[in-house]
Every structure is written in structure tokens, then in C-alpha cells.
N, C-alpha and C positions, 0 to 999 in steps of 0.2 A: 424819163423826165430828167432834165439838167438841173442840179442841184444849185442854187449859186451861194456859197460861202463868202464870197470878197469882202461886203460887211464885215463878217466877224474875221476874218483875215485881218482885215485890216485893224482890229480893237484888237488881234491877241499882239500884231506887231507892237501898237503902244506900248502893250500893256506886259512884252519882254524887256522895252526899255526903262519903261517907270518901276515896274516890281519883278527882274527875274526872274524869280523861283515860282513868282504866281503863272507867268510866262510857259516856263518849262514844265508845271506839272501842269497847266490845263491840255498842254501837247500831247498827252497818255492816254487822253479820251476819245471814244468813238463816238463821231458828228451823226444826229439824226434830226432830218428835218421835221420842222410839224409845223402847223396852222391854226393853233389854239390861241388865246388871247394872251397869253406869257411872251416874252421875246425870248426869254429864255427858260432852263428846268434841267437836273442832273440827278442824276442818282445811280445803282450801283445793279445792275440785273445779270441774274446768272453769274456774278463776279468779274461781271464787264464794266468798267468806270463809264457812263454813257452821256455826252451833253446834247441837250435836246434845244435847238434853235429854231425858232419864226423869223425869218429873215427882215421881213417885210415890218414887222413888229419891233425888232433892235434898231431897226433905221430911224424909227421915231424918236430915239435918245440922241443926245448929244457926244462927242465924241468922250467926255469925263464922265458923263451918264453909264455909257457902255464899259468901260475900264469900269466903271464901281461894280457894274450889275454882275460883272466875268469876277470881281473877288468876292463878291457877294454867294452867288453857286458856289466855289471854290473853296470856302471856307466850311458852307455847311457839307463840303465832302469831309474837309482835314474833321472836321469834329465829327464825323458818322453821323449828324442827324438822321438822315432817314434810314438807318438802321436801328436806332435806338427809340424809332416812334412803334414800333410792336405795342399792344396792350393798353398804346396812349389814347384818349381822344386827340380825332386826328388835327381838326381846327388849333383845339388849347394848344400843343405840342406844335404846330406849323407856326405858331404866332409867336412862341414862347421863342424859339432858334434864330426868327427873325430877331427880335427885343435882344437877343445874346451877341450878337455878332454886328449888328448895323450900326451900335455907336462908333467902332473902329474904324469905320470907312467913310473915306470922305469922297464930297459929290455924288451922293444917293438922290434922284431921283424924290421930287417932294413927298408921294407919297408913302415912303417908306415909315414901316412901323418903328417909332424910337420909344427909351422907355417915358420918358418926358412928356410925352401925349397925353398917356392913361396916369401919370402922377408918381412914376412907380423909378428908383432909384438904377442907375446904371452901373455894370460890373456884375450883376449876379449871372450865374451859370442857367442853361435852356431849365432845366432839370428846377431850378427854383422860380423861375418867371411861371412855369407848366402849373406850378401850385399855387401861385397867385391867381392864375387865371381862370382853373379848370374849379367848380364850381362842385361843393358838398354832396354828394346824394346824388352826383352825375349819373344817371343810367340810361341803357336805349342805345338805340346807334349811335357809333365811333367815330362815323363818317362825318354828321351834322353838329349841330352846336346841340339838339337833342332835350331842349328846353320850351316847354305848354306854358299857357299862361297860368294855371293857378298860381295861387300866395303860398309863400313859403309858412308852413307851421310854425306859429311861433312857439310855440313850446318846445321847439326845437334847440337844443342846445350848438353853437358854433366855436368850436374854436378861436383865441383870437390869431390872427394872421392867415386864418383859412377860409374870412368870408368870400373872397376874391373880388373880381371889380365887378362891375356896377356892368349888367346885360349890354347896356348899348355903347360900353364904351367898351368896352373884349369884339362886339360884333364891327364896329365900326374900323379895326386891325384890318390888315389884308395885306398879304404878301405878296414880294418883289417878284419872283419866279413861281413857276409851276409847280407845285407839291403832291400835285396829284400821281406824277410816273413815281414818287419816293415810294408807292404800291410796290413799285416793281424788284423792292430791294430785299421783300419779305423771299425773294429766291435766294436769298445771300446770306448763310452762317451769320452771323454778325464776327464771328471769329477769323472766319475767310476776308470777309471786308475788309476788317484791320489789316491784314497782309496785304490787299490791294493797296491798299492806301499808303500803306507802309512802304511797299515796292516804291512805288512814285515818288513818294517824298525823296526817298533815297538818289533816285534818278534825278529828280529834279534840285536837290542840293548840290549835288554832284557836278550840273550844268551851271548852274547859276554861281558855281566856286564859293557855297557859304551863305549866300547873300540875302540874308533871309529878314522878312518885317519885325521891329521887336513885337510886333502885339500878337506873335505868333510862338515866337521864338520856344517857348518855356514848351508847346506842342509838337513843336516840329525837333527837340533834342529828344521828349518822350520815344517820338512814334523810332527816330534813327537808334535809337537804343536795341538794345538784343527784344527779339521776340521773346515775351511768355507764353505765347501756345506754343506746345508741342509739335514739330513739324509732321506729325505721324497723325496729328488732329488737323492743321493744315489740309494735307493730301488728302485723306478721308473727304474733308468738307469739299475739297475741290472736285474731286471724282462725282461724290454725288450732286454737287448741281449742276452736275456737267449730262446727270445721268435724268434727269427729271424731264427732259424730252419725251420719257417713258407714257406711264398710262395717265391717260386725260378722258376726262367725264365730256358725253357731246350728246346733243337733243337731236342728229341729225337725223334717225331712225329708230324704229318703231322697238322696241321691247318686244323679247320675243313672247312673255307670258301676257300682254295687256295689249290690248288695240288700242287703246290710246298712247300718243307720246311720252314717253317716260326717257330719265337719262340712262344710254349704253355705256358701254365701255369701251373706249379703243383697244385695241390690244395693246400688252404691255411690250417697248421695244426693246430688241437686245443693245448693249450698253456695249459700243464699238469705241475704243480705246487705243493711240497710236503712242508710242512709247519709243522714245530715243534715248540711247544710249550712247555716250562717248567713247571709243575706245582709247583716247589718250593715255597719256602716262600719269596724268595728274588724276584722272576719274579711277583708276587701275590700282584701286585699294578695296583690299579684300570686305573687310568690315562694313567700308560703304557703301559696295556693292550689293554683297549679301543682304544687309541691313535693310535698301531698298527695292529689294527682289523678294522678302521677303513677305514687307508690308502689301508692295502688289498681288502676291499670292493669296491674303488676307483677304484684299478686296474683290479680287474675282472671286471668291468663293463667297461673298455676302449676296451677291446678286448674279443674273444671268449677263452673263457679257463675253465679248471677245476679246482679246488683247493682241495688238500685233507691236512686236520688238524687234527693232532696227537697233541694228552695231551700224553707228559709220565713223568715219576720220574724214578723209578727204571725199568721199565717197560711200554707200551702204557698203556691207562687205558682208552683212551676214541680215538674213531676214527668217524669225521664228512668230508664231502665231499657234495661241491658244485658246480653247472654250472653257470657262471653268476654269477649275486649278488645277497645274502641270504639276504633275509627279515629282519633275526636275526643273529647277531652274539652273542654266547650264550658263558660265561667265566666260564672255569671249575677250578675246587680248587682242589689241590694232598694235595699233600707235602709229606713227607721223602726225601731220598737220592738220587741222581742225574746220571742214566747211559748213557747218549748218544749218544751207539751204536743202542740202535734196532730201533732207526727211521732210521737210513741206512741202516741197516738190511732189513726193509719194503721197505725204499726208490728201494732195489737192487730186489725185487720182485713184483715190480708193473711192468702193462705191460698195456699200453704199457706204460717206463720206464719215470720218472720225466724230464724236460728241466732241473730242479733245485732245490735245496733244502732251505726254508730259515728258520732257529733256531732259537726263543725268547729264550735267556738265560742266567745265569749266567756265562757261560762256570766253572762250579767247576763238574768236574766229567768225566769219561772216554770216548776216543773216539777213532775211529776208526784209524791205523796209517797213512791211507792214504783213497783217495773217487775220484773217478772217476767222481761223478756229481760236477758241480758247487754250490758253498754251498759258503751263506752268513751265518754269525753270526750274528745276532743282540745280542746285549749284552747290559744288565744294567749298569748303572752309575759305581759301582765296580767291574762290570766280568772279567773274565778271556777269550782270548780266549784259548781254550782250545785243539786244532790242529798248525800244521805248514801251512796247508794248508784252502783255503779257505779266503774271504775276511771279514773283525770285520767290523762293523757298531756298532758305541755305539749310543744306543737310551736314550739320556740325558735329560730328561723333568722336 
């Protein structure tokens, strides 16, 4: 089926020349069409940045409608909303992000939730609108508002500033985009996330030379700042939700102990792993090599997997491949000039095909314009990353 993007083609061209930076980071993300009642919906699965579009449904906006709706998703990426709705209910917390974010944009769409509506002051963070709204004594499913008609006990004691609003004006909210795939983020560290994001912003400052909105500004110096996760908790979190393809619960057959349908288990799958290694001059540091030959040794030995490691420069030059943990991890020396296509190349010819790819490099030298596998960069203290896509890890030792 023929996809058609040109709509949104044509809102992100706007919308590189009215906001840059918002421009060049929504360019990171991978396009999935859908047919739900949203025009649009984003969130973060597997540690993939993902924007979800109804074509036919963004058509119905006006061309400033559309530019708000694309900063509108975009923002609640920079802010990790749907990473930080864990443990929330999911309405109070989907409404409260919108009330955070929607007074800064202009041209929204009439019914977007502002705080103005429900009475409630503008400038507070998602994290305090979540307590005005979400309601004493919530319990029950997380999905729904989760509220029966009886009367509240009054002998009940309430806090003041914690009675929250008033049932039919909290229900009467309803949000610009889809919240529903922000499901999909509960695969994503929340620690991994901020690296995705983090990556982008960097990429997208980087394009856009600076040019950044001030009502963002004070977010987007935080995220360009040095990581505080460890890059060793990084990689970890990256491997494993790379490795969650693994064992999944299915109704598909029968239990072998009960004649009726009960849930089986797939089998668990081995965790195939493609691993690039630069042999340049600049990667050709003993410490960092080690350092990162070591942590992989670590994590083949957490789980069943295989690891296959490509040396290339211009070219592979060396291909080794392990089950488990090797005995030796043995450091191969190149050097010349740097092409970073043909370990994709291999990567898209192994069978059965990698969970993921992860690159010791400079990023100086060419690369593929886009890669279907999930692909970490690790990159030295000066690298480049050298794609739009994929997430940088600087390994700084």
C-alpha cells in the first residue's frame, strides 16, 4: 500500500522555515501511518523516536493548525511525557502535559485544552496540573477516569489544594494528538529515552545553527549538556530493549497440562547483536577499546546471545563472532579512511537479521541515509555522529 506523506511534507517544510530546530528534530523520527481519529501521535518504542500520522485527518487543519499540531507532539517529546506517565493515571497525566505545553503555542486548533478553561493558572509544570486534576482516593484502572457515582464521605478529610476540579470539567479536557501509542514508551528505560532525545536535540541544534524558541530554550541548554547517566547504563538499557523480542506470552495453543486454552510461552530468542568496530587512528585507543570490549563481555554473559564483530575502515577486514562470553577479546589495528556503509550492508544480510547494531567510532565518514535496525553510535570524545538517525553515546574516558 502507497503511503502518502505530502500533507505532512508539506507542514514540516513550513514548519523548517518558521521554527528550524523544531524542523530539523522532527526529521529523526520514523513515519507510521494510522487511521485512528488523531491526525497525529508520537512517542518513543523500543528507543525508536516514532511519529504516528492520519493523513486524511491533518488535512482537516488549516496550514497554521498543522505547524502547531507538529510543535505540539514535538514538545511533549523534548519533555519525555510519555515516559514519565508510568504509575500515572493515564487521562489526569495525558491532560495535565497538554495544560503544560499548549499555552506556548500559537494557532492551536479550538479545541485544545488550555488552563483558562478549567480556571486553573498558566506556567505550572505537567507534574503539578497531574495534582490538581487527579482526584483523592483514585483507585481502579489507570487507563479510565475510574470514577462510580457514589458521594464522597464527608467525614473525609481533604487537603487544601488537593480537592482537584470539579468531575465534569477534568472529563470535558481532551487531547490534541493520540496518547494512546505513549503505551508504547513503557519499552524505553526512561534513562535510554533521554539519550534519544538528547541525541536529536544535539542533531537538530547543530542544523538549525543555534536557533532555538526561547520558551524552550532553558530545556534544550539542559538536555545539550553532558549526560548524567553513565554510558555503561546507557548501553545496558540499549541491548536490552533491543533484546525484548525475546519470550512473549500467546493464547495461540493449547497448554500442554489443560485442554482448555491457557497462555504458552514462545520460546525465549537468542539476542543476535552486530557490533562495528572502527579500525581508525582516532578509535585506536587502548583504554577505549578495552573499556568497551569489556562491558560487551559483561552483557553476553547476562543473557543467551550471539555477537558478531566487524573491524572495518574502508572496508570489513576482520569478522569475529561469539556465543556467550569469549575467553579473549582480541583488538584489531586498521587504519586509512573511514566508510560506514558495509557493516549495514552485512548487518542487512545476516539471517537471521541483527535485534541491533552498535558502532565504536568516530562517526567521520559515510553512512547509510537511513537503517531500519536500531543502531547505537558510540562515539569518541571528538566524533561526529555521522547519520540523523540512530542514538550517539559518547564514550568519554
Amino acid at each position: 500500500m502507497t503511503v502518502d506523506f505530502r500533507g505532512l511534507e508539506n507542514a514540516v517544510v513550513r514548519l523548517l522555515k518558521s521554527h528550524p530546530f523544531y524542523g530539523h528534530f522532527l526529521l529523526g523520527f520514523r513515519r507510521r501511518q494510522v487511521s485512528d481519529d488523531h491526525a497525529l501521535g508520537v512517542t518513543i518504542g523500543n528507543g525508536t523516536p516514532v511519529l504516528c500520522v492520519n493523513p486524511s485527518r491533518l488535512a482537516d487543519f488549516s496550514p497554521d493548525e498543522q505547524r502547531a499540531l507538529l510543535e505540539h507532539v514535538l514538545k511533549h517529546v523534548l519533555h519525555l511525557h510519555m515516559a514519565r506517565r508510568k504509575g500515572r493515571h493515564s487521562h489526569d497525566w495525558d491532560i495535565a502535559c497538554d495544560l503544560a505545553i499548549n499555552p506556548t503555542i500559537a494557532d492551536l486548533p479550538p479545541q485544545a485544552a488550555l488552563p483558562h478553561k478549567v480556571k486553573l493558572e498558566e506556567g505550572l509544570a505537567a507534574e503539578e496540573y497531574y495534582r490538581l486534576l487527579a482526584r483523592p482516593f483514585d483507585v481502579g484502572n489507570l487507563e479510565g477516569r475510574g470514577f462510580g457515582d457514589a458521594t464522597r464521605d464527608t467525614g473525609q478529610v481533604v487537603e487544601a489544594g488537593d480537592e482537584g476540579l470539579p468531575a465534569e470539567e477534568a472529563d470535558a479536557l481532551q487531547t490534541l494528538d493520540d496518547h494512546q501509542v505513549w503505551a508504547e514508551a513503557d519499552s524505553t528505560p526512561q534513562g535510554l529515552a533521554e539519550e534519544v532525545v538528547r541525541s536529536m536535540v544535539r542533531e537538530a541544534y547543530r542544523k538549525s545553527r543555534g536557533e532555538v524558541p526561547g520558551d524552550v530554550r532553558p530545556l534544550i541548554e539542559g538536555l545539550l549538556a553532558s549526560s548524567p547517566i553513565p554510558w555503561k547504563q546507557v548501553l545496558r538499557q540499549f541491548v536490552a530493549t533491543a533484546g525484548r523480542v525475546g519470550r512473549r506470552s500467546t493464547w495461540k495453543r493449547e497448554h500442554r497440562r489443560f485442554a482448555h486454552d491457557t497462555p504458552g510461552t514462545r520460546k525465549r530468542q537468542r539476542l543476535n547483536l552486530l557490533v562495528g568496530i572502527d579500525v581508525s587512528d582516532s578509535t585506536n585507543v587502548s583504554d577505549l577499546r578495552e573499556s568497551f570490549a569489556r562491558e560487551l563481555v559483561q552483557i553476553a554473559r547476562g543473557r543467551e546471545s550471539r555477537v558478531t564483530v566487524l573491524y572495518a575502515g574502508s572496508r570489513i577486514q576482520r569478522i569475529d563472532s561469539f556465543v556467550g562470553s569469549p575467553a579473549v577479546v582480541e583488538v584489531f589495528d586498521g587504519g586509512g579512511f573511514t566508510d560506514l556503509r558495509p557493516v549495514f550492508e552485512y548487518a542487512r544480510s545476516m539471517q537471521p537479521r541483527p535485534a541491533a547494531v552498535i558502532y565504536l567510532t568516530d562517526g567521520i565518514g559515510p553512512a547509510p541515509e537511513a537503517m531500519e535496525f536500531p543502531t547505537l553510535w558510540v562515539l569518541t570524545r571528538d566524533g561526529e555522529k555521522p547519520a540523523e538517525w540512530g542514538i550517539e553515546l559518547r564514550l568519554d574516558l
